[in-house]
C-alpha positions as a Python dict, from the first residue, in 0.01 Angstrom:
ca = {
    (1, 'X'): (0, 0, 0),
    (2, 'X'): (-87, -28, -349),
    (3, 'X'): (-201, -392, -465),
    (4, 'X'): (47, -527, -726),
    (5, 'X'): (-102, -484, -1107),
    (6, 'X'): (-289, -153, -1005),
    (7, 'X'): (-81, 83, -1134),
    (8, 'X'): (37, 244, -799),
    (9, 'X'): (376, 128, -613),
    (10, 'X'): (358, -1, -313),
    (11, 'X'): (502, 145, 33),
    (12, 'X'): (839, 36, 97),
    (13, 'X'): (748, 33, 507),
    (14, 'X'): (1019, 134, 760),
    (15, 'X'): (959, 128, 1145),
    (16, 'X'): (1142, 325, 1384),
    (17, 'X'): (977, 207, 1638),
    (18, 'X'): (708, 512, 1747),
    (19, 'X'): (389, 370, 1688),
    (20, 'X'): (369, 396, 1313),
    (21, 'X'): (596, 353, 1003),
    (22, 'X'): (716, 530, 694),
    (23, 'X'): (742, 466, 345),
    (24, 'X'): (1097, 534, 242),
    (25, 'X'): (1160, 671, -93),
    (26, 'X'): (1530, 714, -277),
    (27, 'X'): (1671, 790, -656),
    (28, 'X'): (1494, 519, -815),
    (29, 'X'): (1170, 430, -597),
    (30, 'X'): (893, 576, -447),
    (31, 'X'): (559, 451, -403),
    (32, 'X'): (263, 572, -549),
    (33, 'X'): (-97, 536, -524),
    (34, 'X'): (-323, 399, -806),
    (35, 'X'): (-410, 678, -1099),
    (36, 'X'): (-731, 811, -991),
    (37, 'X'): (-1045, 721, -1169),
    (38, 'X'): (-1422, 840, -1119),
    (39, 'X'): (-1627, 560, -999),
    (40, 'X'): (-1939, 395, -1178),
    (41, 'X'): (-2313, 588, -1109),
    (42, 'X'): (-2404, 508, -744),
    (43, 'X'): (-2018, 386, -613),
    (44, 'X'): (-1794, 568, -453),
    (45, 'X'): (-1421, 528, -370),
    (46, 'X'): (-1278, 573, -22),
    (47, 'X'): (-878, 608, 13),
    (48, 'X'): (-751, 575, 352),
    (49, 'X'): (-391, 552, 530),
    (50, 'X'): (-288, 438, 840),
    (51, 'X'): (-22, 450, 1115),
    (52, 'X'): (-16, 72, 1062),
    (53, 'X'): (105, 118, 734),
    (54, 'X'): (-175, 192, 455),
    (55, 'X'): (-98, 469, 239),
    (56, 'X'): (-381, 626, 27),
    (57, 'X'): (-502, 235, -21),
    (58, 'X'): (-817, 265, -244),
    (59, 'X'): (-1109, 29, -211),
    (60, 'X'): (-1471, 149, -344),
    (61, 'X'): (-1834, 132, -208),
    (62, 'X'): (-2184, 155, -338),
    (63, 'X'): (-2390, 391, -195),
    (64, 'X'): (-2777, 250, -93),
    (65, 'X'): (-3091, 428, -215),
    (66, 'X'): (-3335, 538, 75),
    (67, 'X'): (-3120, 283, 317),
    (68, 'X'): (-2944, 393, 628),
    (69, 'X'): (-2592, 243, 792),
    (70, 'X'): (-2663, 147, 1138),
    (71, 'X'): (-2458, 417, 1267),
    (72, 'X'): (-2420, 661, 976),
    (73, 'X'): (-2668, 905, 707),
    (74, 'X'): (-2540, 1094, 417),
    (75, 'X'): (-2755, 1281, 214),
    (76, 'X'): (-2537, 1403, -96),
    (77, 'X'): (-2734, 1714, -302),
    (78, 'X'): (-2564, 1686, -610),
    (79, 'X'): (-2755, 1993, -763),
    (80, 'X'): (-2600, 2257, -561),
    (81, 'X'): (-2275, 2315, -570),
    (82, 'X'): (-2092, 2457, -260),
    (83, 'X'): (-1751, 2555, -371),
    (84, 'X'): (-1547, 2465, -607),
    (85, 'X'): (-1178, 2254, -522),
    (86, 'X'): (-870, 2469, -706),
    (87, 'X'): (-613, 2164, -644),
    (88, 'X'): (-438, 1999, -399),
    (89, 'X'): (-73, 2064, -263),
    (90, 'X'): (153, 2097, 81),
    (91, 'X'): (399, 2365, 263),
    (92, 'X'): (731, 2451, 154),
    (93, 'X'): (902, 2562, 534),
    (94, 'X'): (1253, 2619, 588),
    (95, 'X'): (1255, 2305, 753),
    (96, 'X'): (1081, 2118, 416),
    (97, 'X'): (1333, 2271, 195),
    (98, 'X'): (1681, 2215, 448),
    (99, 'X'): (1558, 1845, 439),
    (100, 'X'): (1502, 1843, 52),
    (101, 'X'): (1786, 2019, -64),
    (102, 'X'): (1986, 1726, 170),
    (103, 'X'): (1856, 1479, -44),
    (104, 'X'): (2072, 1349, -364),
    (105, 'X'): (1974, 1479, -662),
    (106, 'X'): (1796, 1204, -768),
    (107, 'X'): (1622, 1157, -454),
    (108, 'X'): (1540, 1525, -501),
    (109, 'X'): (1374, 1453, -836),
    (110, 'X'): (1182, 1136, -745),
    (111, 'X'): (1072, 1336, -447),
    (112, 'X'): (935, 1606, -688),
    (113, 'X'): (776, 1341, -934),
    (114, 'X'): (588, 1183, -688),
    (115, 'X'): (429, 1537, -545),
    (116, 'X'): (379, 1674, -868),
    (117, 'X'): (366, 1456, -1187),
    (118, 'X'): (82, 1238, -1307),
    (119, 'X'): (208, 910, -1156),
    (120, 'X'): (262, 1071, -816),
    (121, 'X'): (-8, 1242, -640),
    (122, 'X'): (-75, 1575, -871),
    (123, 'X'): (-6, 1860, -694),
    (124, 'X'): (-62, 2168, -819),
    (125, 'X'): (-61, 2451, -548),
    (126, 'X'): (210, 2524, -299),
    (127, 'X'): (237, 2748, 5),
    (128, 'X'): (505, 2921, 104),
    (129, 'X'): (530, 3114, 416),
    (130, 'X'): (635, 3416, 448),
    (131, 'X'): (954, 3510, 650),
    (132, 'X'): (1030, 3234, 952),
    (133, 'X'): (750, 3017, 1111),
    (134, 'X'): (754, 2757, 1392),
    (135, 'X'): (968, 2568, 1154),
    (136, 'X'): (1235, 2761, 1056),
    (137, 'X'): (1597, 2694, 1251),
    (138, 'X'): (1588, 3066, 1336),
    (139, 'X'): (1372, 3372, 1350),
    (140, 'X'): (1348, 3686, 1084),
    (141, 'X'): (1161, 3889, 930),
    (142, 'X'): (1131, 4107, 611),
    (143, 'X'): (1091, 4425, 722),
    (144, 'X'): (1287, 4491, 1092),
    (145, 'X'): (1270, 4894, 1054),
    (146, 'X'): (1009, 5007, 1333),
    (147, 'X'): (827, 5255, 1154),
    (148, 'X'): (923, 5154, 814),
    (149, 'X'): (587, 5222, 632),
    (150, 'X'): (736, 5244, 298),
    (151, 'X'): (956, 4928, 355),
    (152, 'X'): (1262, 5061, 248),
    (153, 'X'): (1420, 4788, 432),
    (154, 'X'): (1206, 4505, 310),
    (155, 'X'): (1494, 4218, 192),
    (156, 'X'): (1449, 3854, 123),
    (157, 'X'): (1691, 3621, 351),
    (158, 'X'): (1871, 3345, 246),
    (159, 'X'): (1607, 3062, 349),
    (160, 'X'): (1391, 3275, 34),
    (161, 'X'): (1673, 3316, -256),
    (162, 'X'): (1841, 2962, -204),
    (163, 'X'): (1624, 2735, -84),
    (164, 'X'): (1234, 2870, -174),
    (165, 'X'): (1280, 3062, -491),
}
């Protein structure tokens, strides 16, 4: 949970009882982490959540020249450059998009604020399936013509037009 006068919101923590809890959200709350911000030369920042409750809780480090951790060696080569990170975002399933469109409007829109805006968590990449997957409430296709090479039959379903597009 976000520490008061840090500029995130903190988890509003439910328990149903199985081993870990939520943070509910509604129209007018959801919580937030803090805005992101690079650390000083030589620190690092570490944000970690929890089935106990923590929820991208942000505390920072220093890393130690030529010293090891007990238990624990990182050697960071900051001239090369691996690959490059295009964003950050989640899955929109049938399932994801039965239990958004459920929610009130403005539960809807707080839910989309805090995915995508800057005082959520800035998304900016989605994925959506294509045709049913292990979370869908039923199973289709696109394209059920055996032989249909030129996919005359091709047709978006329902799950697509209303609830994904």
């Amino acid at each position: 949970a976000a520490s008061p006068g840090t500029g995130g919101r903190p988890c509003d923590a439910r328990d149903f009882g199985h081993g870990s809890v939520v943070c509910a959200c509604n129209a007018t709350y959801c919580d937030a982490p803090e805005p992101p911000a690079l650390p000083a030369p030589g620190a690092y920042v570490k944000y970690e959540s929890s089935k106990a409750g923590k929820r991208l809780e942000r505390s920072q480090g220093a890393f130690q020249r030529d010293g090891r951790a007990p238990d624990f060696h990182l050697v960071l080569d900051t001239a090369r450059r691996y690959q490059r990170v295009k964003g950050f975002g989640g899955s929109v399933t049938d399932s994801a998009a039965i239990n958004i469109l459920s929610l009130s409007r403005g539960a809807r829109e707080q839910l989309l604020r805090s995915y995508f805006s800057e005082e959520g968590i800035e998304y900016n990449l989605v994925r959506v399936p294509m045709a049913s997957t292990d979370f869908s409430v039923r199973l289709y296709t696109y394209a059920d013509t055996e032989g249909d090479f030129e996919l005359e039959s091709f047709n978006l379903t329902e799950e697509d037009t209303r609830m994904k597009a």
